[in-house]
N, C-alpha and C positions, 0 to 999 in steps of 0.2 A: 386575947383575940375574941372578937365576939363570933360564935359559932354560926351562928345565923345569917349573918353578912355574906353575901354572894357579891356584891360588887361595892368597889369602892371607890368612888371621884373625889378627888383632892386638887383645888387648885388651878381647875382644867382653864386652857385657857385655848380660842382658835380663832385666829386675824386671818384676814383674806387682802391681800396688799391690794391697792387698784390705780390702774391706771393713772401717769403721771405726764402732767405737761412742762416742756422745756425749761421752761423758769423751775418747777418746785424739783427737777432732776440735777440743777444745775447748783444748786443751792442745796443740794446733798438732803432733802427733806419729802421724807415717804409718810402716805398714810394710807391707813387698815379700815376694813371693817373689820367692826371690834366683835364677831359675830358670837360669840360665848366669849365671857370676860372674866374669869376665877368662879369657876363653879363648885361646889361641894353637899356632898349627900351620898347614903348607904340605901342601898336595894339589898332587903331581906330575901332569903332561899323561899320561894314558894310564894311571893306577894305580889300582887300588880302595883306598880309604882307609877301614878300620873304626871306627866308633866303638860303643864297649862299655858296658855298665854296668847296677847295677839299674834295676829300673823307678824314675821319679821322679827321677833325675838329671842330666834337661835336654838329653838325647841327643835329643830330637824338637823339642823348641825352639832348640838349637843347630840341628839343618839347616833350620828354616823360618825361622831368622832370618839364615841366612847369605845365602837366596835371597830375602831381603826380602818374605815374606809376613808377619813381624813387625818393626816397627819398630825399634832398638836402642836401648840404654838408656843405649851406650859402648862404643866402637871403633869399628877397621873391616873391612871383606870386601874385600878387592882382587882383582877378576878380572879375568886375561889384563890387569892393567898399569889397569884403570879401578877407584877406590873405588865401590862401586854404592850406597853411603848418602849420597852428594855429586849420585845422579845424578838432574835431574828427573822429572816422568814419562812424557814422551816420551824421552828416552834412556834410561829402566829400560826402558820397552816394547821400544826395540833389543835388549837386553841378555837381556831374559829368554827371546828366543829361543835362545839361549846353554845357558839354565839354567831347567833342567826338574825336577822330583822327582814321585816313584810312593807313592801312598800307602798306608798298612799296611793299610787293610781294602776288599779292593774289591768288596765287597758295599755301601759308603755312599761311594766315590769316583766313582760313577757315576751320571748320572742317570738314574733308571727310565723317562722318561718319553721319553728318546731314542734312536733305534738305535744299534746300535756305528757305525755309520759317520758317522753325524752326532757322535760323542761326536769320533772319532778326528780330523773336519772341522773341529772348533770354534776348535782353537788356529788353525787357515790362515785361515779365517773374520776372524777376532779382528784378526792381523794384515794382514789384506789380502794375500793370497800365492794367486797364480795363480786361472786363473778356474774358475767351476763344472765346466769338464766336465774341466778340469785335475787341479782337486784330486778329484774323485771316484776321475781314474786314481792320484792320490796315495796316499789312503787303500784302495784296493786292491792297490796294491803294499803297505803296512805291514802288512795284514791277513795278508797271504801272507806275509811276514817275521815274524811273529809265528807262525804255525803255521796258520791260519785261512784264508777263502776267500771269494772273492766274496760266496756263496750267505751266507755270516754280516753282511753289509752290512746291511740291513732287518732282521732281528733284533737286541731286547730285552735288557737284561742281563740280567732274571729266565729267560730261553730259554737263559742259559752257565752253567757249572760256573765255583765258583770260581775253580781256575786259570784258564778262559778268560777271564772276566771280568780276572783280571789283567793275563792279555797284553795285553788288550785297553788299560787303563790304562798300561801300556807304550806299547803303538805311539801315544797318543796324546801321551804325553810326548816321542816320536823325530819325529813330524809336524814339528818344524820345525828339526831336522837339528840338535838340540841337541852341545855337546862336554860342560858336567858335566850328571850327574844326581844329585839326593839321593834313595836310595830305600829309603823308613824304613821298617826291615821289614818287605819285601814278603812275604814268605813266611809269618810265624810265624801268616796269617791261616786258613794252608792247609792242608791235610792232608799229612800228613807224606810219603804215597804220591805226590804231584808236587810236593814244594817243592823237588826237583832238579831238574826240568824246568826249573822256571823258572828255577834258579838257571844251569843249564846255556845256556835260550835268553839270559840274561844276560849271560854271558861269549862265548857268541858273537857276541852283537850288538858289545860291545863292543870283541873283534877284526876286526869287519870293517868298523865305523862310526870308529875310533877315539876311542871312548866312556872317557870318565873318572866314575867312580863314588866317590860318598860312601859308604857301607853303612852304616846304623842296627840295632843288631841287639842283642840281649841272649841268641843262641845263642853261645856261644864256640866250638863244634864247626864252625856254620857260617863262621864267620868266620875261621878257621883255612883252612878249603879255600878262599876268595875271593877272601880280601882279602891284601894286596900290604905295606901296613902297618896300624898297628891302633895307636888310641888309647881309651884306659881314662878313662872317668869318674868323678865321685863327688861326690853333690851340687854339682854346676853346674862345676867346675873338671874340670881334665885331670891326672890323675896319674901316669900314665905313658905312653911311645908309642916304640915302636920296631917293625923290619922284626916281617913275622906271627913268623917262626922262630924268631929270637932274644928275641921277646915270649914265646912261649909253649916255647922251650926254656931262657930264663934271668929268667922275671920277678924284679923289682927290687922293687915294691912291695909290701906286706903285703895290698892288696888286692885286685891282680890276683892272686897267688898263693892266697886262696881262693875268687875264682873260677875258676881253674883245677881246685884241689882238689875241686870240686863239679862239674866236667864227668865223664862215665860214658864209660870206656873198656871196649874189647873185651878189652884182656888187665890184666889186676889188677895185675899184677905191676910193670909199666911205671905204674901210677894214681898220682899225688903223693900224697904224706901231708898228710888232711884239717887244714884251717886253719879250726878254726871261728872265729866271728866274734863278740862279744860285743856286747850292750847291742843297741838299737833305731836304724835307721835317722834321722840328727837331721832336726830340721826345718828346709827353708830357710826360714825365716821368722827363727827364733832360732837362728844359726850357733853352731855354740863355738867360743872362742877356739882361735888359735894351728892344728894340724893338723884338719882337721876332719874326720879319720879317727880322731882316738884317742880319741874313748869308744868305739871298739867293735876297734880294735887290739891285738893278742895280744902286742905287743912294744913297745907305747910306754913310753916313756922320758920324766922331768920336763918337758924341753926341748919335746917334740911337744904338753904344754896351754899353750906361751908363745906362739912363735915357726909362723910358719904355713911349709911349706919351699916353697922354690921349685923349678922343673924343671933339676935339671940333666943334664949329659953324664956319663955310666958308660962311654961306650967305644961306636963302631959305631954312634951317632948316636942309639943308647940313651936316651932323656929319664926322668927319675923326679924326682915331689917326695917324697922324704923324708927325713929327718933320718940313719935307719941304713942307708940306702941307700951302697954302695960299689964 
């Protein structure tokens, strides 16, 4: 067992059936979005792990299905040594103190109708953890860990600025002394002028709690300063995943490489040469055969409309699914 390993995805799989017209009911024939399609990868104790990709890729339903807010369709989540889709629902309720996520717009994460301090209260509540005058000093001290004050207890979230309202969905996800967090782009909701704050109160929380972070994000810039390693998606699958540096100073795959090409750097000269990308986004509903990158691949080859590639090893624990990959 590798000691290190805090989470394990094997295999994850999550379909979302949809809507069906008379003829394809009749004819006994259902179809899925295929929103994650056999995922696989380990989140080390104490590392920020990136996941990247365009929008519509399954990078937000990968992390609310790993924390079992979505049911799975196939595999499994192994945290800290427990399968959590094996686990009742009083042993998930243990569990989910564990594992916490921050959600990307905290303008609708919160509810209007309660203070910050009752929002921050709800998880101790829920659980039964410590008594009223306990957890009030609880969530007073998280308030002031977040940046915040007493005097913000009895206020609204319509009374916080974005950012604060964030923190504020922070300290309520740390309320129960969680080790991972998934936290789906929390920033991309926020002005550009504090989304290092947060990202900064982030990483400190993180070295002083001994916090492990999922990172949801589709900034490659941010995700570069963060995150620790970084896995690339693409319609529901993982196509590449290696440390941030060696991701982003030797990417392997055709697809991370124009996302890269489309990040804006400060010196030109140093900018990759742009990788445009051809053809339309497919649908998971009707996959193509074989890589399900190459209709919009600048370098596919016959082989990538057969054969679908699998991830392998390039050196340095490097992973890439692709056929030209070497």
């Amino acid at each position: 067992m590798e000691q290190d390993v805090i989470l394990r995805v094997e295999g994850l799989k999550k379909y979302f059936p949809i809507s069906q017209n008379l003829w394809s009911f009749l004819r006994g024939k259902r179809e899925f979005i295929h929103a994650v399609d056999g995922v696989d990868f380990n989140v080390k104790r104490g590392e920020t792990f990136g996941l990247v990709g365009e929008s519509g890729c399954g990078k937000t339903t990968l992390g609310r299905t790993i924390i079992r807010l979505y049911e799975p369709t196939a595999g499994r989540v192994v945290f800290e040594g427990k399968d959590i889709f094996k686990l009742s629902s009083r042993e998930l309720q243990k569990v989910r103190r564990s594992m916490q996520i921050v959600f990307q717009d905290p303008y609708a994460s919160l509810e209007p109708k309660m203070t910050a301090g009752q929002i921050i209260e709800e998880p101790l509540i829920i659980h039964n953890i410590l008594d009223r005058h306990h957890r009030r000093q609880r969530v007073i001290e998280l308030l002031e860990m977040i940046g915040l004050s007493e005097r913000d207890y009895d206020r609204y979230p319509r009374h916080f600025s974005g950012g604060q309202r964030q923190r504020i969905a922070l300290a309520r996800s740390l309320a129960l002394n969680p080790r991972l967090i998934v936290a789906d782009e929390p920033v991309s909701a926020l002005d550009v002028s504090i989304r290092a704050q947060i990202l900064n109160l982030m990483m400190d929380l993180q070295e002083e709690l001994g916090l492990t972070y999922i990172m949801i994000a589709h900034d490659m810039s941010l995700v570069r300063q963060v995150c620790d390693r970084v896995a690339v998606m693409y319609v529901g699958k993982i196509v590449e995943t290696a440390d941030t540096e060696e991701l982003y100073s030797h990417p392997a795959h055709p697809y991370t490489r124009a996302l890269l090409s489309a990040v804006p750097i400060a010196d030109p000269t140093k900018k990759m040469a742009a990788l445009p990308l051809q053809g339309d986004f497919p649908s998971p509903i009707h996959l193509p055969s074989g890589c399900r990158f190459h209709t919009r691949c600048p370098i596919m080859v016959e082989s990538c409309r057969a054969e679908e590639p699998k991830l392998m090893d390039v050196g340095k624990g490097h992973l890439v699914a692709c056929h030209l990959a070497a």
